[in-house]
C-alpha positions in Angstrom: 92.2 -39.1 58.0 93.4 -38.3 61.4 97.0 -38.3 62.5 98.6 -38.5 66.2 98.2 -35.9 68.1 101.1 -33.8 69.4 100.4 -34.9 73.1 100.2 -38.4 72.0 103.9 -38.3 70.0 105.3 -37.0 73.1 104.1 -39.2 75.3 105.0 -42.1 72.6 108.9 -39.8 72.6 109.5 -39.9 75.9 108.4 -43.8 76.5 111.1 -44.7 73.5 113.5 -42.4 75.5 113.0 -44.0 78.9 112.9 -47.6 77.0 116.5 -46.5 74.9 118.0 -45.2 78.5 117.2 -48.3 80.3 118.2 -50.5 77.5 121.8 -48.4 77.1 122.4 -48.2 81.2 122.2 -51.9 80.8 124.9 -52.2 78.5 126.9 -49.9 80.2 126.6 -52.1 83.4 127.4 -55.3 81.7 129.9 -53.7 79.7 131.9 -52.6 83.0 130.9 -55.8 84.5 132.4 -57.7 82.2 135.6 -55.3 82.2 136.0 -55.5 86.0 135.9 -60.0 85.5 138.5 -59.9 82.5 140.7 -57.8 84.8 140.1 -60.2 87.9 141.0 -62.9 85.4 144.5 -61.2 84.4 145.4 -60.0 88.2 144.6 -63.7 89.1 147.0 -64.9 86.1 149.6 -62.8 87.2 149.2 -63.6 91.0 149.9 -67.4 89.7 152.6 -66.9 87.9 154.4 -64.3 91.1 153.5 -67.0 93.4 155.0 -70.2 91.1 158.4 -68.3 90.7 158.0 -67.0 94.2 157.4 -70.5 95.7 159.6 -72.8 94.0 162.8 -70.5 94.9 161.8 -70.0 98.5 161.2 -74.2 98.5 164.7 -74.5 97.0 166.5 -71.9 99.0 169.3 -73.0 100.9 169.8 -69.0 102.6 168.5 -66.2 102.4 169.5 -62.5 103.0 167.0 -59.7 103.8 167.7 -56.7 102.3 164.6 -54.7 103.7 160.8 -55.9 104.1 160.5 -55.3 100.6 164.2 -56.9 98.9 165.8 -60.3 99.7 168.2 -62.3 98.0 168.2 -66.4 97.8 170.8 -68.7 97.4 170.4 -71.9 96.0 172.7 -74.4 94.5 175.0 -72.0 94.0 173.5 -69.7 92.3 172.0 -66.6 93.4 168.1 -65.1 92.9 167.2 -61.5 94.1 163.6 -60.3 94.3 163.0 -57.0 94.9 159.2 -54.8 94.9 159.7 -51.3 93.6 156.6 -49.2 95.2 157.4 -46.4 92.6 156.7 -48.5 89.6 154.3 -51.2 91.2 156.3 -54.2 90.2 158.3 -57.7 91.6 161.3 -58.2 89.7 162.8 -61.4 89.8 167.0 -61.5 89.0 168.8 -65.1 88.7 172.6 -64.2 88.6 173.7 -63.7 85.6 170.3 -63.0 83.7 168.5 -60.0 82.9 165.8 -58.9 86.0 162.7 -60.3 85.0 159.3 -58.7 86.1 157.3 -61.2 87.6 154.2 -58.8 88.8 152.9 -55.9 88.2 149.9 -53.4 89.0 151.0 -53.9 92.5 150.1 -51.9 95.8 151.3 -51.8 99.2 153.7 -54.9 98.7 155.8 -56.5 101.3 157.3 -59.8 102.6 157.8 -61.0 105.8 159.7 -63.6 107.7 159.2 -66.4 110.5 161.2 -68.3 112.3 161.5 -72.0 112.7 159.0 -71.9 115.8 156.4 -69.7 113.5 157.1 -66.4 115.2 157.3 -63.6 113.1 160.9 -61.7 112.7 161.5 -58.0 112.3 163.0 -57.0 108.8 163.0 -53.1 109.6 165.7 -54.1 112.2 169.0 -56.1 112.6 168.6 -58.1 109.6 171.7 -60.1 109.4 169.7 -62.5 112.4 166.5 -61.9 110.4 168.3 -64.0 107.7 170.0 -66.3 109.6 166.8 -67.5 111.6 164.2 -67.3 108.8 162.6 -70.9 107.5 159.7 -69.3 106.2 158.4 -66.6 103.9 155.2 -64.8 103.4 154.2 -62.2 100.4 151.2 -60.1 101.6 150.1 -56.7 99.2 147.4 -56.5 96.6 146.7 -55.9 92.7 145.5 -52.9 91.6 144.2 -52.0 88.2 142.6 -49.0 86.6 141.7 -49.3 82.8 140.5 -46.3 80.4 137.1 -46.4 81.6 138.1 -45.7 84.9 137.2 -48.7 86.2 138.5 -50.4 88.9 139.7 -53.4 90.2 141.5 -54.5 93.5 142.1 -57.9 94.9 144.6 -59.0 97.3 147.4 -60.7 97.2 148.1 -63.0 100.6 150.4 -66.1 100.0 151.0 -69.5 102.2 153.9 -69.4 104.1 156.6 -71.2 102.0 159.3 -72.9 103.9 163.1 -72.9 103.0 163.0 -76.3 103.0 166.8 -76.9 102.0 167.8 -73.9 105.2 169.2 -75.5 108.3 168.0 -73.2 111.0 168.5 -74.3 114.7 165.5 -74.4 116.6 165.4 -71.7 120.1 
């Protein structure tokens, strides 16, 4: 009886080891792959939901008061909303008077808003921003999502809205 030689299980060990590499870098890729899609599906979800409560108060805004490129208040019917991006903790809060600030993004970078007038020029909010309010009849949310899981992977996508008119704003054209 012969057995395999030693050359021969060696060559044999380091086929299975090249074959068991291959087979494991593939499940690492997919693996991350299919981390990086569920996180693109989340930022996507949560860019939805910003933009519905972002939208619908800008559409029903009467006025609105600038605060700083990054703050603003809205008045409608009455009743006042405040949105307000905190850079330190990466989030949107949203605050209807009289209710308890609600966070309507997070995982946030580089966020800001800006403002445009009736003729679609675009209106300083580092400025005087008492005019800034008076003369803006639209708004535009421009930043991105930004997310880094255990595995260190990670995923950016940006966040660039429509221009939502204040449709219920009188503003008096130049």
């Amino acid at each position: 009886m012969r057995g395999f030689s030693l050359v021969e299980l060696m060559v044999a060990t380091a086929i299975s080891a090249i074959v068991v590499a291959t087979m494991l870098s593939a499940f690492i890729f997919f693996a991350k792959t299919s981390l990086k899609m569920s996180n693109y599906y989340d930022m996507s979800q949560a860019s939805r939901t910003f933009l519905f409560y972002f939208s619908r108060d800008i559409r029903e805004a009467e006025a609105i008061e600038w605060k700083s490129n990054t703050e603003f208040a809205l008045t409608s019917k009455g009743s006042k909303t405040n949105y307000a991006y905190d850079s330190l903790m990466d989030t949107v809060s949203r605050q209807v008077a009289g209710e308890a600030p609600l966070n309507v993004a997070s995982e946030l970078e580089d966020l800001e808003f800006r403002a445009f007038s009736i003729s679609g020029d675009s209106l300083r909010l580092n400025g005087d921003l008492q005019t800034a309010s008076q003369e803006t009849k639209a708004v535009q949310v421009l930043g991105g999502f930004r997310r880094i899981t255990s595995t260190t992977v990670e995923t950016t996508t940006p966040l660039i809205s429509a221009r939502y008119m204040l449709r219920n704003k009188v503003v008096k054209a130049p």
